[in-house]
PDB file of N, CA, C and O in Angstrom:
ATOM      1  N   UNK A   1     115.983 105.002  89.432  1.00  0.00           N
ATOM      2  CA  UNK A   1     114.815 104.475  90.122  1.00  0.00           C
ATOM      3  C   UNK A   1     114.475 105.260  91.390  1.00  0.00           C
ATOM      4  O   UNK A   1     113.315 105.566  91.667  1.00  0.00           O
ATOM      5  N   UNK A   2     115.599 105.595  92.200  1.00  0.00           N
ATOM      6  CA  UNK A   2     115.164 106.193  93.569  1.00  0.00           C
ATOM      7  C   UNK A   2     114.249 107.629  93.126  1.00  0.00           C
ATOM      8  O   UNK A   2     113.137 107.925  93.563  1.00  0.00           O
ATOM      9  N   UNK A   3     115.114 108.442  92.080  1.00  0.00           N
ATOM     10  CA  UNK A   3     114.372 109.834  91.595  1.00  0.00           C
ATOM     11  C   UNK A   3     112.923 109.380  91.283  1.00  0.00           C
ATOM     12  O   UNK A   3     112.186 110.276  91.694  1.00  0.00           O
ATOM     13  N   UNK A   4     112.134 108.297  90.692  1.00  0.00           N
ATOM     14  CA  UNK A   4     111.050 108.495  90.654  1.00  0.00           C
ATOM     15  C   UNK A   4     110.083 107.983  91.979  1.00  0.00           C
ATOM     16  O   UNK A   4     108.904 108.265  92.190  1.00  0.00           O
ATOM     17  N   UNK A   5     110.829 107.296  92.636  1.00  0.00           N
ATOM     18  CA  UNK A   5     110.394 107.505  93.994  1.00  0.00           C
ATOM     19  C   UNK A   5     110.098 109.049  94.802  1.00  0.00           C
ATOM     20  O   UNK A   5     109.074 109.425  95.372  1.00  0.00           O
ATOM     21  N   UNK A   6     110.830 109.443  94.691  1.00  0.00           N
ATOM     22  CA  UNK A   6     110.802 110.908  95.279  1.00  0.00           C
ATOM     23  C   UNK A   6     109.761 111.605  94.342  1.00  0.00           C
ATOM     24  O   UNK A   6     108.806 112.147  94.897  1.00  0.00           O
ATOM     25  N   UNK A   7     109.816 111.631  93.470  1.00  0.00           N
ATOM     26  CA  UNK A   7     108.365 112.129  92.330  1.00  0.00           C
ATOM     27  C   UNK A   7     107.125 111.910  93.210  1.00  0.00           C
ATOM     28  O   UNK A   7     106.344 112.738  93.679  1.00  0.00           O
ATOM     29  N   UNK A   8     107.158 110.459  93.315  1.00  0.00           N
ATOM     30  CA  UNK A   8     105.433 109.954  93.289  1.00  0.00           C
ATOM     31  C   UNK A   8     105.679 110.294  94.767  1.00  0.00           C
ATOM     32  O   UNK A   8     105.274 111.456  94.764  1.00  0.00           O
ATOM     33  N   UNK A   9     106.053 110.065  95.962  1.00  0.00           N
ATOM     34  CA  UNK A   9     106.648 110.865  96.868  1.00  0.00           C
ATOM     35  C   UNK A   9     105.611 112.316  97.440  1.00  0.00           C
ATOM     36  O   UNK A   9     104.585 112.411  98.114  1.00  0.00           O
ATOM     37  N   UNK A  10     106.675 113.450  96.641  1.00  0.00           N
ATOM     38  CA  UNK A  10     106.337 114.672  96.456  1.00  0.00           C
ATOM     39  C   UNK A  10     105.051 114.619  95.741  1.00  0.00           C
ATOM     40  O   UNK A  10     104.395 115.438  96.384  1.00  0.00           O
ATOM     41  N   UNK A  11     104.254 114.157  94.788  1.00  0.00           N
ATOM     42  CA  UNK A  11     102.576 114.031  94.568  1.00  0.00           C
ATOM     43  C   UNK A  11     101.853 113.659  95.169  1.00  0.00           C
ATOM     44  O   UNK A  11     100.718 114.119  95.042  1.00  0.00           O
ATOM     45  N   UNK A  12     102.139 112.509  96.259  1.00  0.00           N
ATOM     46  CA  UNK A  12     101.404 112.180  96.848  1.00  0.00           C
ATOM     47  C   UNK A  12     101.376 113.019  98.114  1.00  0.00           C
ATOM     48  O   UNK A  12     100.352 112.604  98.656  1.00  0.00           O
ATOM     49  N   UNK A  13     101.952 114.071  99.013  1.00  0.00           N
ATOM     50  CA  UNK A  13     102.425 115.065  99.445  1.00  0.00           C
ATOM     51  C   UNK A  13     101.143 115.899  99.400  1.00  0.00           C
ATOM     52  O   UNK A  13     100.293 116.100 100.267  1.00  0.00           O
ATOM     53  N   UNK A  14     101.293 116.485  97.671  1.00  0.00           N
ATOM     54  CA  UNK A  14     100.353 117.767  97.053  1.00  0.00           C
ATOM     55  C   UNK A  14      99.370 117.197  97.084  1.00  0.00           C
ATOM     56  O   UNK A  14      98.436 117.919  97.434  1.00  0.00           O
ATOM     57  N   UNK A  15      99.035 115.914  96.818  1.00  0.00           N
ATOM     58  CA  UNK A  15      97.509 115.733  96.902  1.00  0.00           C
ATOM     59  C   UNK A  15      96.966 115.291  97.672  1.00  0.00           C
ATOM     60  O   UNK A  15      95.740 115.183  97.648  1.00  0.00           O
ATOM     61  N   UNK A  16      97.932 114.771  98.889  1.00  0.00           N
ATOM     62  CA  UNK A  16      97.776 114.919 100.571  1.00  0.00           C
ATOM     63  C   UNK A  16      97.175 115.563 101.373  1.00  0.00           C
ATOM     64  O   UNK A  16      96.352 115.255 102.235  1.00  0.00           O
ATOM     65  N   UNK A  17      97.879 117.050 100.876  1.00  0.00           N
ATOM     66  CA  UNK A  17      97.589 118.186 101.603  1.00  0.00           C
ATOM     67  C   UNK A  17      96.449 118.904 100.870  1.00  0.00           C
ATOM     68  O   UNK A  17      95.539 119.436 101.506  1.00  0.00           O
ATOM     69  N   UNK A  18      96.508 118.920  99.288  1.00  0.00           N
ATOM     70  CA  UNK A  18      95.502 119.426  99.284  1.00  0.00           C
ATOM     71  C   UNK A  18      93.672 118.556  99.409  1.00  0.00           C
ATOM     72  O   UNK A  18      92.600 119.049  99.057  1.00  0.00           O
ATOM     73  N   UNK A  19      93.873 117.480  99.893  1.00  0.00           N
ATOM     74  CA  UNK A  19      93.106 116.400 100.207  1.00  0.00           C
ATOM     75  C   UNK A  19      92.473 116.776 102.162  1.00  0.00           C
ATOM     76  O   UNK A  19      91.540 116.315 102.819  1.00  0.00           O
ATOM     77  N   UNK A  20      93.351 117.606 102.413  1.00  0.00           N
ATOM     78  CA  UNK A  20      93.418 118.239 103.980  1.00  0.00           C
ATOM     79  C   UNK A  20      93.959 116.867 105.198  1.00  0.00           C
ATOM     80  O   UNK A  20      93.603 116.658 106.357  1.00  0.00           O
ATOM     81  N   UNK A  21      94.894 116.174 104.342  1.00  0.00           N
ATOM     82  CA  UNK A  21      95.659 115.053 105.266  1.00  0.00           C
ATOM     83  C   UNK A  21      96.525 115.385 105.668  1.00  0.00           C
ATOM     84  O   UNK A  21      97.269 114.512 106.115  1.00  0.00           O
ATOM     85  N   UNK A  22      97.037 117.041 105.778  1.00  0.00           N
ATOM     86  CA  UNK A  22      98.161 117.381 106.506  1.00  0.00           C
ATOM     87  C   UNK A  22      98.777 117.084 107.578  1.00  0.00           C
ATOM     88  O   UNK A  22      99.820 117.662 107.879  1.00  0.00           O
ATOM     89  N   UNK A  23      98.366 116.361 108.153  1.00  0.00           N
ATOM     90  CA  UNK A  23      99.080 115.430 109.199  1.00  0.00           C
ATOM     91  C   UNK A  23      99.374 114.272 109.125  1.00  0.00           C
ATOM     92  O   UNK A  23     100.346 113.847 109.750  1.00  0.00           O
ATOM     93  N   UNK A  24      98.630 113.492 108.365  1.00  0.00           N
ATOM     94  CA  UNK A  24      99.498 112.355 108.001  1.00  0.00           C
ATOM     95  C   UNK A  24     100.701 112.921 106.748  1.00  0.00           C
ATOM     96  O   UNK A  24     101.612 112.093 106.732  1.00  0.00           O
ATOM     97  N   UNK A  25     100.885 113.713 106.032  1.00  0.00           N
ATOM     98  CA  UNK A  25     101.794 114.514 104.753  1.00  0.00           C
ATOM     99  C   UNK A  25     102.934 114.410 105.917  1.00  0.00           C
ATOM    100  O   UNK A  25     103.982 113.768 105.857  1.00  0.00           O
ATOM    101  N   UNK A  26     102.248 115.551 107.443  1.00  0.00           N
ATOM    102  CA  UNK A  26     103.847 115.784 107.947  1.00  0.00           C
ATOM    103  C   UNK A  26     104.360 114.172 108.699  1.00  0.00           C
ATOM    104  O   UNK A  26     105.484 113.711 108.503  1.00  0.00           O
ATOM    105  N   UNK A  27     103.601 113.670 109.320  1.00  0.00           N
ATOM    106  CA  UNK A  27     104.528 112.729 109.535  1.00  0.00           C
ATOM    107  C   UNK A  27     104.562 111.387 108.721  1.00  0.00           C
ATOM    108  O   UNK A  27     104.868 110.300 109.211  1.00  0.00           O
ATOM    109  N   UNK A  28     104.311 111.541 107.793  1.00  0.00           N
ATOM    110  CA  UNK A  28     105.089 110.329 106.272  1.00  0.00           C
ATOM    111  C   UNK A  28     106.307 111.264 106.138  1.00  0.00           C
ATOM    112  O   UNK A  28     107.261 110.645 105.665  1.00  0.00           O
ATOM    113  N   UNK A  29     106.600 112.647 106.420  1.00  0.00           N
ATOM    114  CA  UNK A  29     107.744 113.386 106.182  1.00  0.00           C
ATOM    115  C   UNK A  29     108.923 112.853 107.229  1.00  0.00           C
ATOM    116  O   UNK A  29     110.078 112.425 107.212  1.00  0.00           O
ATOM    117  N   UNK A  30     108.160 113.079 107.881  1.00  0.00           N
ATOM    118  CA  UNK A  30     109.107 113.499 109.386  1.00  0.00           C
ATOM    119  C   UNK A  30     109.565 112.138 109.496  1.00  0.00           C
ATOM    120  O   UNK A  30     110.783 112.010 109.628  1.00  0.00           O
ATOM    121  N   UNK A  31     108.628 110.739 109.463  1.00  0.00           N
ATOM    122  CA  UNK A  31     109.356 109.514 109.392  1.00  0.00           C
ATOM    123  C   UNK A  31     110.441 108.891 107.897  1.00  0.00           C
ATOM    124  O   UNK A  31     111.430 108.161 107.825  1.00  0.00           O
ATOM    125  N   UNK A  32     109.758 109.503 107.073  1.00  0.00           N
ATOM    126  CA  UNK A  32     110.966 109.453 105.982  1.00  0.00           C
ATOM    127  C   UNK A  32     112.286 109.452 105.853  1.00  0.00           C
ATOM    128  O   UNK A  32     113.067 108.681 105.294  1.00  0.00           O
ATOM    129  N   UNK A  33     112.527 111.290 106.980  1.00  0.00           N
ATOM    130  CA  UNK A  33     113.604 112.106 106.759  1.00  0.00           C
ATOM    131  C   UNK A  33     114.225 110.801 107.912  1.00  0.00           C
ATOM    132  O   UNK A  33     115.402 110.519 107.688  1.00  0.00           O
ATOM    133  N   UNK A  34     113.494 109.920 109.212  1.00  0.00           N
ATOM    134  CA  UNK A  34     113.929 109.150 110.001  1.00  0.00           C
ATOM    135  C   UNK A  34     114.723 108.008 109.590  1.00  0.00           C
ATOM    136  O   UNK A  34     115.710 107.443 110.060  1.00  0.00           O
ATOM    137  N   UNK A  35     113.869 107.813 108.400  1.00  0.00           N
ATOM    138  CA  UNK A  35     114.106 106.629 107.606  1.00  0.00           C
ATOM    139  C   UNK A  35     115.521 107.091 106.705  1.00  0.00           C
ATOM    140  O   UNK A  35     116.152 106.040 106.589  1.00  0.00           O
ATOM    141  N   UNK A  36     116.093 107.914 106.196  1.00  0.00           N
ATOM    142  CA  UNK A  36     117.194 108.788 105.633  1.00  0.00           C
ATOM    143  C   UNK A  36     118.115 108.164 106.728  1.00  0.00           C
ATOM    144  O   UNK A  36     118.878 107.227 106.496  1.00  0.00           O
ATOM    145  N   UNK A  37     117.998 108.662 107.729  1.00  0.00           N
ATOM    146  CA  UNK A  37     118.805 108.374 108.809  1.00  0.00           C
ATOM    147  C   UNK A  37     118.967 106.870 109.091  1.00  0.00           C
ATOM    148  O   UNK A  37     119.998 106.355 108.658  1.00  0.00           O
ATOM    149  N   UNK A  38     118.211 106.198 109.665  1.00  0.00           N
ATOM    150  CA  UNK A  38     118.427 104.608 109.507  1.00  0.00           C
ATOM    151  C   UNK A  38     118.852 104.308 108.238  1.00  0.00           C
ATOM    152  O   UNK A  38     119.053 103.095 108.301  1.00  0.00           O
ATOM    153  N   UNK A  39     119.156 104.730 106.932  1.00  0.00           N
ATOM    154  CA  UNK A  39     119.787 103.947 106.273  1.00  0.00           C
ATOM    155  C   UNK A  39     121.248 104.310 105.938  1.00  0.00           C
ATOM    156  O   UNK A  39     122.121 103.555 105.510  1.00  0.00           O
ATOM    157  N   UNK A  40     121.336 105.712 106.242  1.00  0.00           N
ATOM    158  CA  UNK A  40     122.552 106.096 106.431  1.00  0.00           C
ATOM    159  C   UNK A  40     123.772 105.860 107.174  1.00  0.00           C
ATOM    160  O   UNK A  40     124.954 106.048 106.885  1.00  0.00           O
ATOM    161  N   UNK A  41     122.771 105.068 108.952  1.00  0.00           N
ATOM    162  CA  UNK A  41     123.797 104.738 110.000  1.00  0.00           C
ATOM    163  C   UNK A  41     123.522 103.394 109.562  1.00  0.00           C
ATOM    164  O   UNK A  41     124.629 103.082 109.124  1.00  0.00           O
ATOM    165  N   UNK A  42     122.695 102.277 109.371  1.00  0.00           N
ATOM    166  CA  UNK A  42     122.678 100.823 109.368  1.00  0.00           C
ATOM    167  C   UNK A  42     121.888 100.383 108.291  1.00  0.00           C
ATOM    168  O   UNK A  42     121.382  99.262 108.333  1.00  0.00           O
ATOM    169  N   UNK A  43     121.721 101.136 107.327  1.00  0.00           N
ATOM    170  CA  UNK A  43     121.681 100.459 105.659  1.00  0.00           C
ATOM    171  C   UNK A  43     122.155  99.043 105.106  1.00  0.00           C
ATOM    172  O   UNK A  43     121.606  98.285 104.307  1.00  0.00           O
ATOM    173  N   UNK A  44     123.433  98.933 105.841  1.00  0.00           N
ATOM    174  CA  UNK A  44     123.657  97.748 105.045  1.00  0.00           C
ATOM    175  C   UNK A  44     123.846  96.948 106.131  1.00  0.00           C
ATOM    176  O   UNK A  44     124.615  96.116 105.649  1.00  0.00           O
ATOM    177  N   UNK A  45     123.709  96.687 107.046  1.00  0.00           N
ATOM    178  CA  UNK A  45     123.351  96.208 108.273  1.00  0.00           C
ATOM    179  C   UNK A  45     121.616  95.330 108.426  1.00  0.00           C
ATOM    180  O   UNK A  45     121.345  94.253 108.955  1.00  0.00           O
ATOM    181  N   UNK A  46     120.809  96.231 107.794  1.00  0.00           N
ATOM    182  CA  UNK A  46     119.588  95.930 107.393  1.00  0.00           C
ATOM    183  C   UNK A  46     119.105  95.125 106.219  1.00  0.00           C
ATOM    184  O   UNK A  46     118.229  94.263 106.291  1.00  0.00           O
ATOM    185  N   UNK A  47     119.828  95.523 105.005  1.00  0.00           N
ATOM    186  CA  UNK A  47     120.653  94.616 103.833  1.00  0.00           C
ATOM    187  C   UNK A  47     120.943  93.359 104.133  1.00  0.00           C
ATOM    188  O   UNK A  47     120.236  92.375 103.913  1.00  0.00           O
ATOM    189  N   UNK A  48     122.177  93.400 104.728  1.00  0.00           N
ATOM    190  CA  UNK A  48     122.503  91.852 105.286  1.00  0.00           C
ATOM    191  C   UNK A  48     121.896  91.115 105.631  1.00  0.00           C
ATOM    192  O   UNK A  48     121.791  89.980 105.167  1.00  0.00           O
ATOM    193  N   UNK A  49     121.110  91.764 106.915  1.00  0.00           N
ATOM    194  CA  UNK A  49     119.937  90.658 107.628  1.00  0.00           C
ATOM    195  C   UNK A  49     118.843  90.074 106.815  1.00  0.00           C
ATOM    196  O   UNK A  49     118.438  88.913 106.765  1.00  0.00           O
ATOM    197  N   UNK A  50     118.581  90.798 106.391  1.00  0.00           N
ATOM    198  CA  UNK A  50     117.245  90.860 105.403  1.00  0.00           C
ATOM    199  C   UNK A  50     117.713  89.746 103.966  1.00  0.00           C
ATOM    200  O   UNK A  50     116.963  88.957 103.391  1.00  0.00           O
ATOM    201  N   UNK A  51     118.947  89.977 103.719  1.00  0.00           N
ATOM    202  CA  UNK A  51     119.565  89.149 103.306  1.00  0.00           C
ATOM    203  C   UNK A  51     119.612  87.424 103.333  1.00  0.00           C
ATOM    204  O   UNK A  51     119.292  86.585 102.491  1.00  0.00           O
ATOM    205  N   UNK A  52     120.186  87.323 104.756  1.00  0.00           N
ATOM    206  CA  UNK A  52     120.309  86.298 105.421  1.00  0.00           C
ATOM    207  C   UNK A  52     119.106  85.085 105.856  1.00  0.00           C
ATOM    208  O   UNK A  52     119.150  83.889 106.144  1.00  0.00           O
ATOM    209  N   UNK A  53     117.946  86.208 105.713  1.00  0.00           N
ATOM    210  CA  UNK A  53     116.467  85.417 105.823  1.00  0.00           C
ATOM    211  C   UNK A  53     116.036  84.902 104.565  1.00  0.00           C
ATOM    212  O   UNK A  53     115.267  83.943 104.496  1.00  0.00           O
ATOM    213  N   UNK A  54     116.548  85.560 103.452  1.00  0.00           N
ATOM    214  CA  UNK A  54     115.862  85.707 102.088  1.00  0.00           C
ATOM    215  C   UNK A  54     115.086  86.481 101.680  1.00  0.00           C
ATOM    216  O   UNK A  54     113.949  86.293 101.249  1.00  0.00           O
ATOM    217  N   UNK A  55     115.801  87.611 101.824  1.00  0.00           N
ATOM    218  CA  UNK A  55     114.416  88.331 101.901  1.00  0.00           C
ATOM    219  C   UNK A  55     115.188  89.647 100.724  1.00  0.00           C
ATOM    220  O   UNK A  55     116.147  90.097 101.352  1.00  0.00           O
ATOM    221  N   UNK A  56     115.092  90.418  99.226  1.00  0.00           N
ATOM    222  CA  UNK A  56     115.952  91.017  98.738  1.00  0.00           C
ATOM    223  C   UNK A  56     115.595  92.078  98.887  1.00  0.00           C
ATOM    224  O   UNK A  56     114.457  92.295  98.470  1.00  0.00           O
ATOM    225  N   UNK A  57     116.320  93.210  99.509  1.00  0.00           N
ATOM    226  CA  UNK A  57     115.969  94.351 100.090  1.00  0.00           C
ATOM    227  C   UNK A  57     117.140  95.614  99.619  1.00  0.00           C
ATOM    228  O   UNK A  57     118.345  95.514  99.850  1.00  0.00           O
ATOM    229  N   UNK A  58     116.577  96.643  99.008  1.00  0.00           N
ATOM    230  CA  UNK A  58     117.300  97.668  98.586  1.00  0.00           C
ATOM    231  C   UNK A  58     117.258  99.119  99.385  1.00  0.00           C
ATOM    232  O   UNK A  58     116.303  99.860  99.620  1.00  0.00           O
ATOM    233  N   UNK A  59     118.536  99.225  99.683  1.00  0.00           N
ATOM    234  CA  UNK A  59     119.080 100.091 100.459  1.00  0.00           C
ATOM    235  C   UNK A  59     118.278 101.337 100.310  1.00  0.00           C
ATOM    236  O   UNK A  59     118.273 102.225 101.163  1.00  0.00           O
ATOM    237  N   UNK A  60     117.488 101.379  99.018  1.00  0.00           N
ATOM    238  CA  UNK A  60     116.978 102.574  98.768  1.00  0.00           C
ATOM    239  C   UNK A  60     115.373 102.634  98.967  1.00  0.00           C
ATOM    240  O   UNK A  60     114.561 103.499  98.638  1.00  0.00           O
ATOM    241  N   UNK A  61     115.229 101.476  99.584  1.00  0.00           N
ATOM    242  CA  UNK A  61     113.999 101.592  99.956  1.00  0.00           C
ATOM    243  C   UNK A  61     113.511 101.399 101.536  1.00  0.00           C
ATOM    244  O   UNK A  61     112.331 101.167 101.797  1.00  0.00           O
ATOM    245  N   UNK A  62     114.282 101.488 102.311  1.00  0.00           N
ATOM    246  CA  UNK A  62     114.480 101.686 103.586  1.00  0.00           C
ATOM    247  C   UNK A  62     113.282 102.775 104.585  1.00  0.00           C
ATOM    248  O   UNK A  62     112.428 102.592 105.453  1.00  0.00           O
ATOM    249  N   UNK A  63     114.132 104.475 103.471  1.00  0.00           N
ATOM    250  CA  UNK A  63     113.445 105.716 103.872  1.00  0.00           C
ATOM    251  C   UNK A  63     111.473 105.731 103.571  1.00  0.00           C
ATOM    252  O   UNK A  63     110.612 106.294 104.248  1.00  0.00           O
ATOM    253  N   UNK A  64     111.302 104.792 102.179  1.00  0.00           N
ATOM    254  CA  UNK A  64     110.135 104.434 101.922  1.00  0.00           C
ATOM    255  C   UNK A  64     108.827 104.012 102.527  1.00  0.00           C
ATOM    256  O   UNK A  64     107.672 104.437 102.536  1.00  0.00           O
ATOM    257  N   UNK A  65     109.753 102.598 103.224  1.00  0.00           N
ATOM    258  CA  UNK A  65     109.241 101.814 104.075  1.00  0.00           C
ATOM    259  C   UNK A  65     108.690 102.989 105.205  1.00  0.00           C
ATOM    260  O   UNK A  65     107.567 103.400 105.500  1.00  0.00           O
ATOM    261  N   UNK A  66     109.370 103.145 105.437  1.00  0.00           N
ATOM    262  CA  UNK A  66     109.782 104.229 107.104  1.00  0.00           C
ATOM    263  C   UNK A  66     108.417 105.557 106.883  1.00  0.00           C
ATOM    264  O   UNK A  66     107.554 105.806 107.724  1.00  0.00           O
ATOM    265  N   UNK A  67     108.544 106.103 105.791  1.00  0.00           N
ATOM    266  CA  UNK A  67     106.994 107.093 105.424  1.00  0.00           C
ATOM    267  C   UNK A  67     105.972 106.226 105.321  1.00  0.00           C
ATOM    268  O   UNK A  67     104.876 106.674 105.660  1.00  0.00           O
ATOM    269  N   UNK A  68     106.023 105.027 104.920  1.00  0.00           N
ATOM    270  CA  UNK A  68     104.509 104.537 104.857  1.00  0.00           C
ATOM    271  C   UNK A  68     104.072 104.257 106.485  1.00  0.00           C
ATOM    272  O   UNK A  68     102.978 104.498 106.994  1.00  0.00           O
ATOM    273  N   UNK A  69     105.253 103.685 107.122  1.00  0.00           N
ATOM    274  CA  UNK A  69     104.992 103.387 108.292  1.00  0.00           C
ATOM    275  C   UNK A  69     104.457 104.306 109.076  1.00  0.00           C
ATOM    276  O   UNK A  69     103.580 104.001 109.885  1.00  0.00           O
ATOM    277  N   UNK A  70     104.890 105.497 108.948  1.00  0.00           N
ATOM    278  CA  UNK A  70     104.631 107.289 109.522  1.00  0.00           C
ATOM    279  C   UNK A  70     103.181 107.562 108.890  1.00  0.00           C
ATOM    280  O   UNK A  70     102.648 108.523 109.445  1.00  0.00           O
ATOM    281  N   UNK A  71     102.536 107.087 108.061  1.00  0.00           N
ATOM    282  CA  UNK A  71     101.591 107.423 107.198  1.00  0.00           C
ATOM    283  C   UNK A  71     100.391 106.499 108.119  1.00  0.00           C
ATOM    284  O   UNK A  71      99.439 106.992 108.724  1.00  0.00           O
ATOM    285  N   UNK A  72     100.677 105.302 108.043  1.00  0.00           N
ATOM    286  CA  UNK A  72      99.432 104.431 108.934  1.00  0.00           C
ATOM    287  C   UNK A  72      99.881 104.490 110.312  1.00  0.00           C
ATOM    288  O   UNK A  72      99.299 103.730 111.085  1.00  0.00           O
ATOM    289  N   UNK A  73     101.036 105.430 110.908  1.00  0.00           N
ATOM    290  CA  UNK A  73     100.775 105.697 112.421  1.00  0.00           C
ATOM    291  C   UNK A  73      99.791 106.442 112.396  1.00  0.00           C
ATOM    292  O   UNK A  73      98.674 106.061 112.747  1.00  0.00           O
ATOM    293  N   UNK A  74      99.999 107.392 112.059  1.00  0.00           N
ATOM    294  CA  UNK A  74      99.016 108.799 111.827  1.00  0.00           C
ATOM    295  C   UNK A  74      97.526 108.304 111.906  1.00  0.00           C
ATOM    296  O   UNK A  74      96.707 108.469 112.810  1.00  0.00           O
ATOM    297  N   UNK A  75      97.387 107.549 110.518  1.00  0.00           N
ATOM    298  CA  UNK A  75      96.090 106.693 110.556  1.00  0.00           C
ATOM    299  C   UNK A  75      95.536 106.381 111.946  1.00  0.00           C
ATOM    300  O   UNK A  75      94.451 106.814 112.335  1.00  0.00           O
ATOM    301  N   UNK A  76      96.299 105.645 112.631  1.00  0.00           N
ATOM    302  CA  UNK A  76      95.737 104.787 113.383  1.00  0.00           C
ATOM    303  C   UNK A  76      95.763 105.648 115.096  1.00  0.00           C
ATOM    304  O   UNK A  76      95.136 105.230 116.069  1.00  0.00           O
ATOM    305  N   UNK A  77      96.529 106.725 115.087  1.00  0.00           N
ATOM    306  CA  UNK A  77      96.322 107.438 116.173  1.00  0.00           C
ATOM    307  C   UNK A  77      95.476 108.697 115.756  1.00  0.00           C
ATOM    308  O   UNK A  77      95.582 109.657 116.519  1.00  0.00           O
ATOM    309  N   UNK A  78      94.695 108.835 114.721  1.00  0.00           N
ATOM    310  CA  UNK A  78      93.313 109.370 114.402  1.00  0.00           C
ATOM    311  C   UNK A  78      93.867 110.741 114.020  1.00  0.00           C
ATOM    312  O   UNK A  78      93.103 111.634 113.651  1.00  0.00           O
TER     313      UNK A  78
END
């Protein structure tokens, strides 16, 4: 499941850039690779909590979250 994440990912990327959204492309990147990192140091830390509310949350969708979030910053700081 995560590999076809990274697919649609990387397409949405190419047709990002060639769309001329290269700045939102780099930072859905740049917050991604952030998002890599938050789940690497507190993955299951985030799990738990998220857990604990009810809420079912996969470790592998963390870095996801984290590019979309990078994607409508971009948006919204023009």
């Amino acid at each position: 499941m995560p590999s076809i994440i990274i697919i649609v990912l990387i397409l949405a990327a190419v047709i990002g850039i060639a769309a001329g959204l290269s700045k939102a492309v780099i930072s859905g990147c740049v917050w991604f690779v952030g998002g890599l990192v938050v789940q690497a140091l507190f993955g299951g830390i985030i799990v738990s909590l998220a857990a604990a509310i009810g809420i079912s949350l996969a470790a592998s969708s963390i870095p996801v979250v984290f590019a979309i979030i990078g994607v409508v910053v971009s948006f919204a700081k023009g």
